[in-house]
Every structure is written in C-alpha cells, then in structure tokens.
N, C-alpha and C positions, 0 to 999 in steps of 0.2 A: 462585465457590466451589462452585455448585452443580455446574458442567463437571467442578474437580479432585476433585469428591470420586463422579461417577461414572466419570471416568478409573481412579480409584485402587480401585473397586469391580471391575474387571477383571482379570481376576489376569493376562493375558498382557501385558499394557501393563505391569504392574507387575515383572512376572519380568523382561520386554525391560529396561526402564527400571534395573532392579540389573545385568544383564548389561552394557550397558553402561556405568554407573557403576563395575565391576568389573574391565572391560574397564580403561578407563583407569586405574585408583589401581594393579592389576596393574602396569603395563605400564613408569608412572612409579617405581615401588618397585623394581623388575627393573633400571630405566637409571639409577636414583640408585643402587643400593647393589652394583650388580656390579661389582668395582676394574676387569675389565677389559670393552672394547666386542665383543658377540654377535659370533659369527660367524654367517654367513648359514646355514649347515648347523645351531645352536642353534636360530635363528627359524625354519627351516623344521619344525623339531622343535616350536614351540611353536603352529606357527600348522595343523601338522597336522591336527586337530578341525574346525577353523573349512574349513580345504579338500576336508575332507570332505562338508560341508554344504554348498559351493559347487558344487561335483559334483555333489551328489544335486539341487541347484535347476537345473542346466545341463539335466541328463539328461533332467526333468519339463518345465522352460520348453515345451520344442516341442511339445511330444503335447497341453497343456495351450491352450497359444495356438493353434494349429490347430483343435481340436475348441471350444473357447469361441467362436472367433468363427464357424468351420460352424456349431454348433447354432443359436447367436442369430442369425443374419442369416438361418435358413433357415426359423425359427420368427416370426421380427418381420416383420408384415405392413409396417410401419409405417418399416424400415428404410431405407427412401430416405431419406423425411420427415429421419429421427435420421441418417445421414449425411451427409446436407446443413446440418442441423443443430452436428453434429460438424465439419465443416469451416471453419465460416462462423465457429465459437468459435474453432479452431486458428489462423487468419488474423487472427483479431482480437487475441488474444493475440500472435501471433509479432511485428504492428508495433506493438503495445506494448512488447514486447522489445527490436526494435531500435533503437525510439526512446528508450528509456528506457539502454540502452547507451552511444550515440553522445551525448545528451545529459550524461550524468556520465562519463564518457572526456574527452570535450571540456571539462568545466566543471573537474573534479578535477587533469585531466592527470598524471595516475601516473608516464608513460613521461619528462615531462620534470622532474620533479624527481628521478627517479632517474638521471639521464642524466649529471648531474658524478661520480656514485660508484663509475661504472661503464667499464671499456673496452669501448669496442663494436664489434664485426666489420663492416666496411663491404661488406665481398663477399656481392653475390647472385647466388646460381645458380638457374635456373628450369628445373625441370623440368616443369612442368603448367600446364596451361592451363584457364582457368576456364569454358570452354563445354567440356573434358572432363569435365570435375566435374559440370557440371548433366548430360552425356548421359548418365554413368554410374550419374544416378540412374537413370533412368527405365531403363537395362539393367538392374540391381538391382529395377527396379519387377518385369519381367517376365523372369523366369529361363527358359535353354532347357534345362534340367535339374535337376530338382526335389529329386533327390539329392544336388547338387552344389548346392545353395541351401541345404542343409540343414550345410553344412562351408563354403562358400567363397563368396566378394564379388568380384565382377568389377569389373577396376580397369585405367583405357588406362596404358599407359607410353608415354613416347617417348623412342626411343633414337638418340643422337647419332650422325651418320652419321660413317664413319673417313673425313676426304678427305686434302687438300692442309692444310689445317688444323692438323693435328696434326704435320706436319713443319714446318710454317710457324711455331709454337707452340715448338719444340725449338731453330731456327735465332734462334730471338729471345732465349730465355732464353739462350743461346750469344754473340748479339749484345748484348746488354745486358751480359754480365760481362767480357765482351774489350772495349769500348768500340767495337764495329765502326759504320766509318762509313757502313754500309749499312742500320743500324737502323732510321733513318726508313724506308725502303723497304720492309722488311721488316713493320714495323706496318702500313703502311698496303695490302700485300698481304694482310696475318691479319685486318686488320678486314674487305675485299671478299671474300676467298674464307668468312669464318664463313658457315655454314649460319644462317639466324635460324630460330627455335626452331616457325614454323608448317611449316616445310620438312620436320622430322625425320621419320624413320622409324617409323609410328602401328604398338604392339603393343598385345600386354593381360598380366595375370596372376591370378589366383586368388589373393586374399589371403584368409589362413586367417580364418575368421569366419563365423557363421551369418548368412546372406542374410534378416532378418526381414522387410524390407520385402516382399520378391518370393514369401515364406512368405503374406505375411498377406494381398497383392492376390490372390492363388491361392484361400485360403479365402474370401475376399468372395466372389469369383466362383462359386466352388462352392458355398457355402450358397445365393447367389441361383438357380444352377440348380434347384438342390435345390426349394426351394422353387415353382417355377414349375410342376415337373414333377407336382405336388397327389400323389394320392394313391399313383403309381408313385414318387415320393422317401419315402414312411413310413419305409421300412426304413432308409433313409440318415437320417433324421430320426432314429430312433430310436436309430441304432449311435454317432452322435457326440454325443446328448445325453447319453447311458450313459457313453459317453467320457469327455467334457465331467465330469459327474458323480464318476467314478472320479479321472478324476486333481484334483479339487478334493478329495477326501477324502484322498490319500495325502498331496497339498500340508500339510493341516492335520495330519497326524502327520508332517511333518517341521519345521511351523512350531513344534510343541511343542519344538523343542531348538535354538529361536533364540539365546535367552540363553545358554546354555553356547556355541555357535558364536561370537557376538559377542565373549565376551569374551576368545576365543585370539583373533580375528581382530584387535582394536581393540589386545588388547595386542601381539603380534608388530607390526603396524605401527608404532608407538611406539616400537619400539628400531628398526627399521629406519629413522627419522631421526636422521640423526646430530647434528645439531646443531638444533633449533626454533627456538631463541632468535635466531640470528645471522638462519636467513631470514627471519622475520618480523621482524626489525629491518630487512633489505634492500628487503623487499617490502612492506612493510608499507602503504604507501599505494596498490597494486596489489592487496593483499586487501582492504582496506577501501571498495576502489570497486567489484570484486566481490561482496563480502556487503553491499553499500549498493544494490547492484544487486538480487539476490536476495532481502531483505528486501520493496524494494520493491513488488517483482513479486508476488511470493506472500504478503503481506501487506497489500497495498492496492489494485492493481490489479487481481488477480485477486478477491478478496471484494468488489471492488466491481463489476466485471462482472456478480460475480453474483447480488447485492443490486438494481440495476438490472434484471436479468431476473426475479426469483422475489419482489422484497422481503422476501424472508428474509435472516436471519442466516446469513453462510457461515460464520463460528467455530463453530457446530454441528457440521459437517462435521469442520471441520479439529482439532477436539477431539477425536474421536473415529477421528484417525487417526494413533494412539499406535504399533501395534505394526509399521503399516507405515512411518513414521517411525522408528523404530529397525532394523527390517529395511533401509532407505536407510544409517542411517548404519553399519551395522555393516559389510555387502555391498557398499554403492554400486555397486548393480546395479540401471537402471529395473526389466529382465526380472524379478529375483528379488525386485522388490518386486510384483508382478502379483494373485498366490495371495492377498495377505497385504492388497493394499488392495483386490483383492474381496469378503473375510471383511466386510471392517469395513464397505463400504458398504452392505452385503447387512444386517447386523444393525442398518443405523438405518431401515430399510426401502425400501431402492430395489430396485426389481426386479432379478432378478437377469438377465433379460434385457437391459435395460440394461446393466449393470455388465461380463457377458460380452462385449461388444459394443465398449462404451468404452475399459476400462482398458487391454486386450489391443493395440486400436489407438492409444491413447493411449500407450502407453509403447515405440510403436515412432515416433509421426510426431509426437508431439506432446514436443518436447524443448527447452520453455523456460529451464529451468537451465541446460543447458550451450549455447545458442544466444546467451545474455548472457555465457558465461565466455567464449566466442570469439570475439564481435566484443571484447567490452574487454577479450582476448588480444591479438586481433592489432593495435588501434590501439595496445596499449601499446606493443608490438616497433617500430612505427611511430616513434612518438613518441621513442623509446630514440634512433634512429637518426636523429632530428632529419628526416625526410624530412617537407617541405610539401606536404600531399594537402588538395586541393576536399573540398568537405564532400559532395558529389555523388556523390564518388569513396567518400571512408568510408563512406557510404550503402551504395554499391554493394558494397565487400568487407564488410560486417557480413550485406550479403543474402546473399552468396554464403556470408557463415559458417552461417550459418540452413541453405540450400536442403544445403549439407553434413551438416546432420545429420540430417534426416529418411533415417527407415530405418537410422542410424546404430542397430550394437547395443547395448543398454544394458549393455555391459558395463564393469568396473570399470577407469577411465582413460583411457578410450577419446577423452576429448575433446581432449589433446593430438594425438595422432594425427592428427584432421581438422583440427587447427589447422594442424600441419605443410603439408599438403598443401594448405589453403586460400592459406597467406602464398607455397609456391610457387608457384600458379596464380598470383600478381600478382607475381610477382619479389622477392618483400621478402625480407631475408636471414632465416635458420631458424636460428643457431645458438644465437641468444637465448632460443630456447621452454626450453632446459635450464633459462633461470631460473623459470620458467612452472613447470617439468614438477616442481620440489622442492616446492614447495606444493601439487600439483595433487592429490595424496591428501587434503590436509584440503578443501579446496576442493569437491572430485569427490563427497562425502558429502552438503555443502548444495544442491548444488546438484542431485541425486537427489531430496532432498526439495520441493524447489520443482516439481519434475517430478510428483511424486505430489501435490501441492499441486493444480495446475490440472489433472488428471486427474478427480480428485474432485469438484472443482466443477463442471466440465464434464459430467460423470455427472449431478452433481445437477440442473444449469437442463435437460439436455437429459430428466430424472425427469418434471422441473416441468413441461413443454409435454405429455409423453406424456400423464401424468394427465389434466392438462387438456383434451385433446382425448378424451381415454378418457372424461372424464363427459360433457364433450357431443354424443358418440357415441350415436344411435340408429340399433337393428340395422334392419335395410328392411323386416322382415315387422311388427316394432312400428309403424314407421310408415307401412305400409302398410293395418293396420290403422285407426288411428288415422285413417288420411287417408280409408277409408270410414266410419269411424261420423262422420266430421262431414259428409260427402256425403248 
C-alpha cells in the first residue's frame, strides 16, 4: 500500500496511467459505436498527435544516446569494472531467457495444438544463412560510415544465380502438364544442376533503420579516448556532458505530453484491429506461453537475480517505474522509453552516471522481451509445421534468435522482422509469421516492458557494487598518510 500510494503521489505516473486508460475506453467506444469500420486515412487522422510525439522522440533518441554514453564512460573511472559488470548481467539473463523459452515451448506446445485448426504452407524457401546473421552483427557492431549508421543497417543478400536451372524449372512445369515421359529425366537433371544455396551470388543492402549498435560501440570508444587523453579531453568532456544535459531537459518537456500522445496512439491502434476476439481465440495458447514467458522473466528471474546480488527488494525499482511503463506500452519503442527510465532511476537515487551508461546500452544489447517472443516465435512456426527438431538443434535456433537481436533497433514491431530472417537462415517456411505478425502489436507493448524491466535492475546491482566499492575506496594521499603516522 505503501508503494501505491507513493506511485499515486506522482502526478506523471498518474496523468501516463489515465492516458492510457483513456487511450483504451476511447478507442473501444469509436469500434463499438461506429456502424461502419475506419478507413486507414480516418486512423491516420486519429493517431496524428500520437506521431507526432513519435517524431519528436526519433529526432532526440540519437543526439541523446550518443552524448549520455560519451559523457558517462569519459567521466567513469570505474567504467571497465561496470562494463564487465554490464556484460556478465546481460549473459546471465539472456540464458535465463532462452532457457526459460525452450522450456514452456517445449512443455505447452502452442504450435501443436493449433496445428488441426489450421492449413499450413509446407514450402520452404531459404534465403539466409545463419552465420550471415551472426557476421552482420559484428558489421553493424562497426560501421564504415557514421552518417550512413545514423539512416541505414547493413544487411548480406544472396541472390540466386540465372543458370540452366530456370529453363530446366520451365521444361518440367511443361512436362508434368503434358504427361511427358521425359519427366523423370528432367527432375533429376533440375535437382544436379540447382545451385545449393552456399554457392549463391554474396551482395549486401542498406536496410532503412538507425545502426544503434555501431552508434553506441562508436561512443564507447570515444568517451574512453576521451578520457585517457586527462586534461587535453576537458573541452570534450565538457561539450558532451552540456550535451548530454541539454537534450535530457528537452526529453523531459516532451515527456510532459505523453498522456495526450498515448492516448491517440493506443486508441488509433484499436480500431486498426479488425477483429481481437477471433485472434486471440486462434492464438490464444501462443499468447499465453508468451506472456507466461514474460511474466516470468521480469517478475521472478529477473528480481531474483537481483535480490541474490544486493539483498534488497527489486519491487522498489520496479514500482517506481510507472511513467516509463506506460511510455513502453503507449510507444513500444525500447529507444523512446530511454529519457523516461532515466528520470525515474535518477529520482530514487542512483547515480546518474550510472544510469547514462546503462540504460542507453541496455535498450540497445540488452533485449530480453523480444529474445523470448522469438525463440517461442519461431519454435511455434516449427511445431505448426509438425517438423521433428533435436532439442540441440532448438537450442541453437532460439541462440541465433537472441544473437539477432542485439543492436536490434527498439523500434515499434521490429521483432517480427528478425523473426522473418532468423526462420530463413534455417529454412523453416515464413508464411506463417502473418499469424505471429496479427498479435504482435499487443504482444510488442509487454514485452518493451520486460526490456525496461531488466534494464533497471541491472542499473541498480551494478549502483550496488559501485557504492560499495566507493565506500571502501581510500584516496592514496589518505593512505599514505596514515601509512606514515603508524610508521
């Protein structure tokens, strides 16, 4: 009682909290009582306000994550320590994730009770291979154009070679409808001449999208220079803490007009489903191993993590992170929850050196919500499709869902996407994500919070060890002192 009644002592928790309560009863009032169903040019109409807000947080996100983590890693002596730190939590959590995936996939089985209600597409096409996906991180880690990192994600294609193939492919479809008694011949030339798919033709393309990952390894590197360089980096020290600074204050005058944003945004998506009822009748046991997933995660693993580390109470934390909990669900954007879950750790007193440091990297590599939607995404599609996979084997594609999302940008729905491209890299067929892709708006909102979830915490044990080493910290002239008067 004591938590809700200093939740409700906040008036932006409280404004967020009617906004979207507002958001919703709006949205269901507008699709019960209108005789006839929106057209998209009406919802584009309604949800205008709300994309305007999304804009103004696109525009800020970069200048704001660039100078947060220059200043704190240029000013944190201590910033190895907490990167290692940071890391060591990331990993720990991510095979809590995938374990915690593959074990309710595997126990629930989603994919194979929906599997009599459904027709399913037996054709797979493979365009991508899963050691392109792991290279492409580490391309994305380090951009050769910082302007071009700032617009666009470097991404391999491979494109199918024209041979014999494709006549051979023409003469069959030809021979199969004439009954030609040359067919067998004909197949069994189209199967030796296919190119197999390590052979093809390696390009690349620039898929539209802010490179955050190869932004943020950029600023690591740069505030550590910075820093090395003692007192010839001040000026740089100074210009990006100012920075830093400046755009956290603008953040907080646009955070002021979250609730009115939220609630064109939450209502317009609301009529943009046409039907709720039927897919959650469909899917309904694919949502509920997903939010049985999430739950989990960010309600027991993750507070216990860090109850284990600190012996404190993590519900402290997670109480007190009302306004960026509504900011996930209104946006479901990691990026645009940033501004909003540094206010609040900052006001329960964690340093805000810290907090620059974390969040900024955390809501770019640390993406535990949507690394549980896509492994028990794609074992569902799996499972749909009746295909018998080693558990060795779902190990290994739930890893390669994971290593797909770091650097992934947290932007709104972004996780079908890499779902897509993960189930090509193993050949599974892709047309089924469309059932995936109709829930994946309410979905995409929890699963942002779970993201801000183990951010927070992670803030806070790594708070815990700073402190800690901070009081038993003696500077070298006190104890150098000390070490003569006892001589």
């Amino acid at each position: 009682m004591n938590a809700l009644k200093n939740v409700l002592r906040q008036k932006l928790i409280l404004r967020t909290i009617v906004g979207v309560c507002a958001g919703i009863i709006t949205g269901l009032i507008l699709k019960i009582c209108t005789p006839q169903p929106w057209t998209e040019r009406n919802i584009m109409y309604l949800k205008f306000p709300g994309e305007l807000f999304m804009r103004l947080i696109n525009c800020l996100i970069l200048p704001l994550l660039m100078s947060s983590i220059i200043s704190a890693t240029c000013n944190l002596k201590e910033s190895g320590k907490i990167g290692l730190m940071a890391l060591y939590y990331y990993i720990t959590t991510t095979i809590l994730g995938i374990t915690l995936s593959v074990i309710l996939v595997e126990t629930i089985k989603p994919g194979k009770l929906y599997k009599n209600e459904t027709v399913i597409s037996q054709n797979s096409t493979k365009y991508f291979i899963t050691e392109d996906t792991i290279l492409d991180l580490f391309r994305n880690l380090i951009p050769d154009n910082l302007l071009n990192a700032c617009m666009n994600q470097y991404q391999t294609v491979l494109e199918k070679p024209v041979n014999e193939s494709g006549m051979l492919e023409q003469y069959l479809k030809f021979s199969l409808r004439h009954n030609n008694n040359y067919k067998h011949l004909i197949i069994f030339l189209f199967v030796k001449l296919t190119v197999p798919i390590y052979e093809w033709t390696i390009n690349h393309k620039n898929v539209s999208g802010t490179n955050v990952l190869g932004l943020v390894f950029f600023s690591l590197i740069l505030g550590l220079a910075i820093g090395n360089i003692d007192a010839m980096g001040e000026p740089l020290k100074v210009f990006f803490h100012s920075l830093s600074n400046t755009m956290i204050k603008i953040m907080n005058w646009a955070i002021m007009i979250i609730p009115i944003s939220i609630l064109f945004l939450i209502s317009a998506k609301i009529l943009e489903v046409e039907d709720f009822e039927s897919v959650l009748k469909q899917l309904g046991m694919y949502v509920l191993t997903v939010f049985t997933g999430l739950l989990i995660q960010g309600f027991v693993l993750l507070p216990l993590i860090y109850f284990i580390c600190t012996r404190q109470s993590p519900y402290k934390i997670i109480f007190n992170l009302g306004p960026a909990f509504a900011t996930a669900f209104g946006t479901s954007s990691s990026t645009a929850t940033v501004p909003v879950t540094i206010v609040c750790l900052e006001r329960i007193g964690m340093p805000s050196k810290i907090t620059k440091f974390i969040v900024p990297i955390g809501a770019t590599i640390n993406m535990d919500g949507i690394a549980l939607y896509e492994s028990i995404g794609a074992i569902f599609i799996i499972q749909l499709h009746g295909l018998q996979y080693s558990i060795f084997k779902i190990i290994i594609i739930s890893i390669t869902c994971t290593v797909s999302c770091i650097g992934a940008a947290g932007l709104p729905s972004g996780g079908y996407v890499m779902l897509i491209m993960v189930l090509n890299s193993v050949g599974i067929p892709v047309e089924d994500v469309s059932l995936i892709i109709s829930i994946d708006w309410l979905v995409d909102r929890f699963r942002t919070t779970i993201n801000i979830i183990a951010d927070a915490l992670g803030a806070g044990i790594i708070t815990h060890y700073y402190k800690k080493n901070e009081q038993n910290f003696i500077p070298e002239e006190i104890e150098l002192c000390v070490s003569n008067k006892i001589t």
